[in-house]
C-alpha positions as CSV (number, residue, x, y, z in Angstrom):
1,X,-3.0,-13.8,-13.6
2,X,-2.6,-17.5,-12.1
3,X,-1.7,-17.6,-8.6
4,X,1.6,-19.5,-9.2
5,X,2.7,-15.8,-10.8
6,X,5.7,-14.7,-8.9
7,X,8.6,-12.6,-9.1
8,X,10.7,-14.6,-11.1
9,X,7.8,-15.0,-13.7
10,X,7.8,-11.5,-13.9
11,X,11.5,-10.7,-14.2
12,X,11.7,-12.9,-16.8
13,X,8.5,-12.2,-18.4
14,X,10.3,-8.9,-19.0
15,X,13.3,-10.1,-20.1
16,X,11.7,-11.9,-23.0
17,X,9.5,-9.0,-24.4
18,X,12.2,-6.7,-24.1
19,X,14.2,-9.3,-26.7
20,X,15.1,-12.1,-24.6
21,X,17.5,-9.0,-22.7
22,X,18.9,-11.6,-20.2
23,X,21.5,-9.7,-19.5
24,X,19.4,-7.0,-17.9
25,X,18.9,-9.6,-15.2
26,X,21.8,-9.6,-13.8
27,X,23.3,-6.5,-12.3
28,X,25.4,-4.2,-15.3
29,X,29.2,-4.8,-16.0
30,X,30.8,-2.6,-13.2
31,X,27.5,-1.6,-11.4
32,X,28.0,-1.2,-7.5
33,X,24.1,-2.1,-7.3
34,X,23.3,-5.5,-5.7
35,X,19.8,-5.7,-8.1
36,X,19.9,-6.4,-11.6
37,X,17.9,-3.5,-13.9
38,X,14.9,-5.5,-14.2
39,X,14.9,-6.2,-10.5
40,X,15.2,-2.1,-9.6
41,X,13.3,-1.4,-12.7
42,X,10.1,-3.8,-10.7
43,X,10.8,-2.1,-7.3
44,X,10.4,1.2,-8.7
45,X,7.3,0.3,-10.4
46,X,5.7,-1.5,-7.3
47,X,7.2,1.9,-5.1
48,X,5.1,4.2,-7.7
49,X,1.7,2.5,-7.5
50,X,1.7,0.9,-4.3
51,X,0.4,4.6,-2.7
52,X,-2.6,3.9,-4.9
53,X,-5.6,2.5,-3.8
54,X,-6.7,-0.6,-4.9
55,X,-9.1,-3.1,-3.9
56,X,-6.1,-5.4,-3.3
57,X,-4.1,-3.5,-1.0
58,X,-6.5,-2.1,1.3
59,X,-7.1,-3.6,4.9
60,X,-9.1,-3.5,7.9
61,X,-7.6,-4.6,11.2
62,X,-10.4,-6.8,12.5
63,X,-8.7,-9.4,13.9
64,X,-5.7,-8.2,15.6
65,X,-5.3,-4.3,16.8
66,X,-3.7,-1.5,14.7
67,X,-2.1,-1.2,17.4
68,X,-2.9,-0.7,21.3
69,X,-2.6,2.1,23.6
70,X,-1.0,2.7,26.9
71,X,-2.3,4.3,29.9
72,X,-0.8,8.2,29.8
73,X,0.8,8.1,26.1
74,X,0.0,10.4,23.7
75,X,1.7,9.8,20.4
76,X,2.5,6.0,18.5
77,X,4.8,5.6,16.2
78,X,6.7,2.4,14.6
79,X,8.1,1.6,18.4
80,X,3.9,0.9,18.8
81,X,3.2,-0.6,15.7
82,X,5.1,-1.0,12.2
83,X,1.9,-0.2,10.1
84,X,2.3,3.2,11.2
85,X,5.0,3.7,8.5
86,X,4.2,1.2,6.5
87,X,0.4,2.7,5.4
88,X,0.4,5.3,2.7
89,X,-3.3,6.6,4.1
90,X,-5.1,5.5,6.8
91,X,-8.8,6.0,6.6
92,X,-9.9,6.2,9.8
93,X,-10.3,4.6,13.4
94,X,-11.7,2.9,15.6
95,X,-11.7,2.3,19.5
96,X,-12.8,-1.2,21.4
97,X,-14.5,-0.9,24.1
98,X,-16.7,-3.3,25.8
99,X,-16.6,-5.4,22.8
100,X,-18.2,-2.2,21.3
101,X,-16.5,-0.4,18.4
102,X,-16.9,3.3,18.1
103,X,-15.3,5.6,15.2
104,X,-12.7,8.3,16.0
105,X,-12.9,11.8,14.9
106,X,-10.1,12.6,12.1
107,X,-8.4,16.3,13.1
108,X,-5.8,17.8,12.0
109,X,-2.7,18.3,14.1
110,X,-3.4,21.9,15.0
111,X,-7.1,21.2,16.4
112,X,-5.4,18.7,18.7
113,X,-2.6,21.0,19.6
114,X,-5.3,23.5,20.1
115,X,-7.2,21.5,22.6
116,X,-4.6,18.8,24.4
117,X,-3.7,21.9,26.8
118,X,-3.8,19.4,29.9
119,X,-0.7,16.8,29.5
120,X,-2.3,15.1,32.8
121,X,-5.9,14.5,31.7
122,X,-6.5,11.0,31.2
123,X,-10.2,9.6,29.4
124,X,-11.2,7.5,26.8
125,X,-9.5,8.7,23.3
126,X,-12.1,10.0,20.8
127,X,-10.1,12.0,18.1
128,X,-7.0,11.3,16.3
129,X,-4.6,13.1,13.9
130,X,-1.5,12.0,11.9
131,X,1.4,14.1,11.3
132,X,5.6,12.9,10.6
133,X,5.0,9.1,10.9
134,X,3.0,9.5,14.1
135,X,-0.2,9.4,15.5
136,X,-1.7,11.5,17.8
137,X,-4.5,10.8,20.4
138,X,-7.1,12.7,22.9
139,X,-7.8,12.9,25.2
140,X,-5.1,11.1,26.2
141,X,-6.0,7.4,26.8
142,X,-6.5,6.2,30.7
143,X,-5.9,2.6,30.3
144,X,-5.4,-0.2,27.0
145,X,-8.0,0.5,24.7
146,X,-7.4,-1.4,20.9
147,X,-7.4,0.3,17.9
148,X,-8.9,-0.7,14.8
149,X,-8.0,0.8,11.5
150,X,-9.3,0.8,8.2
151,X,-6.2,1.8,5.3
152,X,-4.1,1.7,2.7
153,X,-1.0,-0.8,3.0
154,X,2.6,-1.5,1.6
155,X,2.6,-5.3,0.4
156,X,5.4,-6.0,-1.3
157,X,6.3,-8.9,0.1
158,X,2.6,-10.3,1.0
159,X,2.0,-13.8,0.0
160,X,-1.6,-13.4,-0.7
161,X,-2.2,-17.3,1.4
162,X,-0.2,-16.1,4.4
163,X,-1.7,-13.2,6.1
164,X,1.1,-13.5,9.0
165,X,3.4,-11.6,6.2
166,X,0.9,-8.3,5.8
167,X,2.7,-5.5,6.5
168,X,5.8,-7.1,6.4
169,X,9.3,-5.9,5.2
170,X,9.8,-4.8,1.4
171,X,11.9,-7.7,0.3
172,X,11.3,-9.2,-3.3
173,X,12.7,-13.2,-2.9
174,X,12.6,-15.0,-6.5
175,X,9.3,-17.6,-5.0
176,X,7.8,-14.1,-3.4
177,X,3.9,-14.3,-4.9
178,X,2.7,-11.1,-3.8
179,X,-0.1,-8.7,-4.7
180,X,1.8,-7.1,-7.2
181,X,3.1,-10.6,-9.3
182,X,-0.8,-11.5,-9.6
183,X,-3.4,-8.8,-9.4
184,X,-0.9,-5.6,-10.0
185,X,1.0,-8.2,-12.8
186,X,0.6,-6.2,-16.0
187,X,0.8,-2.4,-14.4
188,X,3.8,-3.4,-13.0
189,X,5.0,-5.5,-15.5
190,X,4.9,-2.5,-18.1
191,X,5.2,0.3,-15.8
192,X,8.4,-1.6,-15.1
193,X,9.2,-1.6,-18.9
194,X,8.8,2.2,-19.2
195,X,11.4,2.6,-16.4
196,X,13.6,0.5,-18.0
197,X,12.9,2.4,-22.0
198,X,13.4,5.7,-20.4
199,X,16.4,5.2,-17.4
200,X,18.6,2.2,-19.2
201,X,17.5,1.8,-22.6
202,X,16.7,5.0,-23.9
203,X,14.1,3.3,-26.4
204,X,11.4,6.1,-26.9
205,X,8.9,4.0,-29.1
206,X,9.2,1.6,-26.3
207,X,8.4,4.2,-23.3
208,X,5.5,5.6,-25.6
209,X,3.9,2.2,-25.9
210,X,4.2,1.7,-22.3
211,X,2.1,4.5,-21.7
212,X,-0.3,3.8,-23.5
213,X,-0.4,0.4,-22.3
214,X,-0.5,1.9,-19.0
215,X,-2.8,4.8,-19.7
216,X,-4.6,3.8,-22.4
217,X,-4.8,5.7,-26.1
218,X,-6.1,9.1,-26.2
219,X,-6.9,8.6,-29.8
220,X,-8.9,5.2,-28.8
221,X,-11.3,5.9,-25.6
222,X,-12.4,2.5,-26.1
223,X,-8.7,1.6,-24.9
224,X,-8.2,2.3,-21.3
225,X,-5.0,0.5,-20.2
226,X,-4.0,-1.4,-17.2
227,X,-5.2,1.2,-14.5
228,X,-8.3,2.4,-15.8
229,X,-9.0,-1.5,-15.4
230,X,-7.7,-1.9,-12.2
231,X,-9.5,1.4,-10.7
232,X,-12.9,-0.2,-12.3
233,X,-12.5,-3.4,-10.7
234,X,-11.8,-1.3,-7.4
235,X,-15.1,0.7,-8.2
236,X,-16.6,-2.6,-8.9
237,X,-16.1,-4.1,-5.6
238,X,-17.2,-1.3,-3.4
239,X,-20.8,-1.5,-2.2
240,X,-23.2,0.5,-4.2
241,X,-26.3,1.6,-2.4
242,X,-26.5,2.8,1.7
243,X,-26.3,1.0,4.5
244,X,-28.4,2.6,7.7
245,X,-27.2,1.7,11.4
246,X,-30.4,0.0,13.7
247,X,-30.4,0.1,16.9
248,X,-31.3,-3.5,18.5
């Protein structure tokens, strides 16, 4: 889709496939909700697929840290960086130092439990693991060390020309232009419509053709659907072939 898709486009989009439904734009006759159906209908949809990974919401923090540690703290949480919460997977790390990057071991929380038996010990981190909305380093870092990350993201609200908004708050403003209202347009827009067919409108035929719309037709392989083409663009863009580390 064009880049001047946005929210509103979409809501209304909906609207008029549904059979020009206006009314499911505003919020229902004595409805305590502040969203209209089409507007909790889109949420819903973006809530479902954003824990998906797709080549557009996936990030590396190159630029600026993950987040940074302190001298003597263990575990970060969204005090230490928002992204914490906000990433559905994270992939792995990475620690600066020197100007050097160097990859973290992934454990699970019981290996680290296991091993962190000296709550003094200070050293350069090396391994991490992620458990309740934290994450957990050791050793136990001696000084500031950055951490890069590589991971999955929430971006809702990402204006895809304004990267000072990644990782920002789940807000859907009528000019938002986000991920979703341009790459993700058609899963969401009919993901949204299947929401809507089976929770408000009760409109079978419509759900069923959603799916398939979605999901593709069993009975036609040839017909894949929204997410088969979105997972083979993903595919697409990932390097094919190896890449071998040199020592210079």
């Amino acid at each position: 889709m064009a880049i001047s898709q946005t929210f509103t486009v979409l809501k209304y989009q909906i609207a008029d496939e549904l059979g020009n439904r206006t009314d499911l734009l505003a919020p229902l006759s004595g409805s305590s909700l502040t969203l209209s159906p089409i507007e909790n209908a889109i949420a819903s949809a973006i809530a479902k697929w954003e824990r998906e990974p797709f080549y557009f919401n996936e990030k590396y923090n190159s630029a600026t840290p993950f987040f940074t540690t302190v001298a003597g703290q263990e575990f970060y949480t969204e005090s230490d960086s928002t992204a914490i919460v906000t990433s559905p997977a994270i992939y792995s790390l990475h620690v600066l130092i020197a100007a050097n990057r160097y990859p973290m071991e992934k454990r699970t929380w019981q290996e680290l439990e296991d091993i962190s038996m000296n709550p003094a010990a200070r050293e350069q981190p090396s391994d991490w693991a992620y458990l309740a909305r934290t994450i957990r380093l050791y050793p136990i870092p001696d000084r500031a060390y950055p951490i890069r990350a590589s991971r999955l993201r929430i971006v809702t609200n990402e204006f895809i020309l304004d990267e000072s908004l990644l990782d920002g708050p789940d807000v859907l403003a009528p000019a938002d232009a986000s991920a979703w209202t341009i790459e993700g347009y058609d899963l969401i827009r009919c993901e949204a419509k299947l929401i809507l067919a089976t929770e408000v409108l009760n409109d079978d035929d419509l759900a069923r053709r959603m799916k398939i719309a979605i999901y593709g037709d069993p009975s036609l392989p040839q017909d894949r659907g929204y997410l088969y083409a979105l997972k083979a663009e993903t595919t697409r863009r990932v390097a094919s072939g190896r890449v071998r580390a040199t020592s210079f």
